[in-house]
N, C-alpha and C positions, 0 to 999 in steps of 0.2 A: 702259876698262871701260864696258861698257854699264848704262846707267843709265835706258833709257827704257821697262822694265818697273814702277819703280817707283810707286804712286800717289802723287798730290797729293793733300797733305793737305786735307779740309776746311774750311770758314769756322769749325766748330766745334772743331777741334785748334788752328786760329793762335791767335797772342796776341789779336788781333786780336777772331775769333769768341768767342773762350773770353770776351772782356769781353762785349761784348755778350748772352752768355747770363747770363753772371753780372747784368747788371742787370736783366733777365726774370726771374729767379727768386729775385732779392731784392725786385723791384721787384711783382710781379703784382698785388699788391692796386692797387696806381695806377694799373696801366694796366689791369685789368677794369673799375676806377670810370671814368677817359675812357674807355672803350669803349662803358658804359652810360650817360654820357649823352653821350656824340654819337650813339646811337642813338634814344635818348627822344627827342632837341631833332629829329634828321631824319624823325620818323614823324610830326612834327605833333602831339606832344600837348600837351593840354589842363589847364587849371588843376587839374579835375579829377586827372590821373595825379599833378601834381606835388602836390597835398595829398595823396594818397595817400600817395607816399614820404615825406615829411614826418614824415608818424605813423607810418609803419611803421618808421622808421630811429630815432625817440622810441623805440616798441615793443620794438625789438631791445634797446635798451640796458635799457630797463626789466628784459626778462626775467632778462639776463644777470645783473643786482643781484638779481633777487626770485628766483633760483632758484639763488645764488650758483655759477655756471657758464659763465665768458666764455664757451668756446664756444657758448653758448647760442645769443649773440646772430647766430651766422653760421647757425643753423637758422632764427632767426627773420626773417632776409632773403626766402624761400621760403617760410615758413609764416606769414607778415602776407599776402601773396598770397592765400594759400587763405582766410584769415579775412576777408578784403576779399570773396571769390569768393562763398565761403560766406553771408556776410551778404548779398549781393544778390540769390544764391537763395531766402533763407528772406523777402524781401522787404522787407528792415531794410535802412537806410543802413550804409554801408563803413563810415564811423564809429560808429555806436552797436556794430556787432560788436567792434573796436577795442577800443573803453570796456569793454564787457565782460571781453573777455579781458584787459585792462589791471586792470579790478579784483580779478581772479581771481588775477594772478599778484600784487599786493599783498597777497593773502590770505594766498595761496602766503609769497609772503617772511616775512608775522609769522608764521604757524604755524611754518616751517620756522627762524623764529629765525636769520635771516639777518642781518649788520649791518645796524643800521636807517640809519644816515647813507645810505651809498650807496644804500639803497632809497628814502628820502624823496628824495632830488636828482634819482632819474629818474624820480619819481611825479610829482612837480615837472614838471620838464620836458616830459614826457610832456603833463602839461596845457597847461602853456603853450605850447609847439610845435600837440600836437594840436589847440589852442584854437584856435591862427590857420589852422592848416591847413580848419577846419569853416566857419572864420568865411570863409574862402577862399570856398567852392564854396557860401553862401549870401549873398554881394553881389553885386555888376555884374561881368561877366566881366572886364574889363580891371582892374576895382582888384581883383579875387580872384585875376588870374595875375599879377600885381605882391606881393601879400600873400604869396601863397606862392612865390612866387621870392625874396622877402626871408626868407622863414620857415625854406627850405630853403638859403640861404646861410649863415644864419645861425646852423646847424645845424652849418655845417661848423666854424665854434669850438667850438662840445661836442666834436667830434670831433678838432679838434687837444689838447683839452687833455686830453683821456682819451688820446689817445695818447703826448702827452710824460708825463704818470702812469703810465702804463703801467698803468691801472686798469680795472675792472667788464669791460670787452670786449677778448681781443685787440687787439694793436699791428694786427695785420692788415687786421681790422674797422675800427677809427678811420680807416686808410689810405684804405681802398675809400670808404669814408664821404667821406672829406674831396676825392677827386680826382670823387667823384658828386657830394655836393650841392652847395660850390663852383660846379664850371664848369654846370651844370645850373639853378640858380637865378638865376646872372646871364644865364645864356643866356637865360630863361624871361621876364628883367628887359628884356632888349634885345626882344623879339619882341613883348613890349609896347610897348613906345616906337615902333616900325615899325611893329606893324601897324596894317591900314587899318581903317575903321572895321565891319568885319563882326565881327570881335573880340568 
């Protein structure tokens, strides 16, 4: 019997393929977080981008408490962007627009009578991250991309531990969080130690 009209299965029919996919779409939030920062760490940036993420990944979790709406916090990945963008337009530091919005959405949460624990822990945090993050990009370059590569690793334990809670952000969120700030802080931490003195 003739058998050589039939097609071969794809890499995605085998057992084979079918695993591999299946860890892609269980797996994406990890691997878009290593995507984005082995993209960050190869464009060259600057103490500056990474206090940026810093606050912004603070930011994210903040809204998601003060507006009680995990997904919140996967709109606020793109929309701390613009409010960064935004503030540099109107001729305000990245930060003070931050603070802003950061007080507004505290507002937001007592008006809206949201649980107040999880709103105090990421107004908290918020500061304290956001703090080192400012405190970053107003020292000496080499101790302000050391501050914030400690700031932003150190980030990534908020983000493992709201992810085994499974609290305030998506599992998804904490994910992407923890495979970005992670390897991106220490990268941030080694590229200081290297580099030369133009730094």
């Amino acid at each position: 019997m003739d058998t050589s009209h039939r097609s071969t299965p794809t890499s995605a029919e085998t057992p084979a393929g079918a695993g591999r996919w299946s860890v892609v779409t269980r797996r994406w939030p990890s691997l878009l977080g290593l995507a984005v920062a082995t993209a960050v760490l190869a464009t060259g940036a600057d103490r500056e981008v990474l206090s940026i993420t810093v606050a912004v990944a603070a930011l994210c979790y903040l809204a998601a408490a003060a507006l009680g709406r995990p997904w919140v916090a996967w709109a606020v990945v793109g929309g701390g962007g613009i409010v960064v963008a935004a503030s540099e337009l109107a001729g305000v530091p990245w930060w003070a627009g931050v603070g802003v919005v950061a007080a507004l959405l505290v507002i937001a949460g007592l008006v809206g009578g949201v649980p107040r624990a999880p709103l105090a822990a990421q107004a908290v945090a918020l500061l304290g991250y956001g703090g080192l993050a400012v405190t970053a990009v107003l020292v000496a370059p080499r101790v302000g991309l050391v501050l914030a590569g400690l700031a932003l690793a150190a980030h990534g334990i908020w983000d493992v531990v709201h992810y085994r809670r499974d609290e305030v952000v998506p599992r998804s969120l904490a994910e992407f969080c923890v495979l970005l700030d992670v390897p991106l802080g220490l990268g941030f931490l080694v590229l200081a130690t290297v580099a030369g003195p133009q730094l």
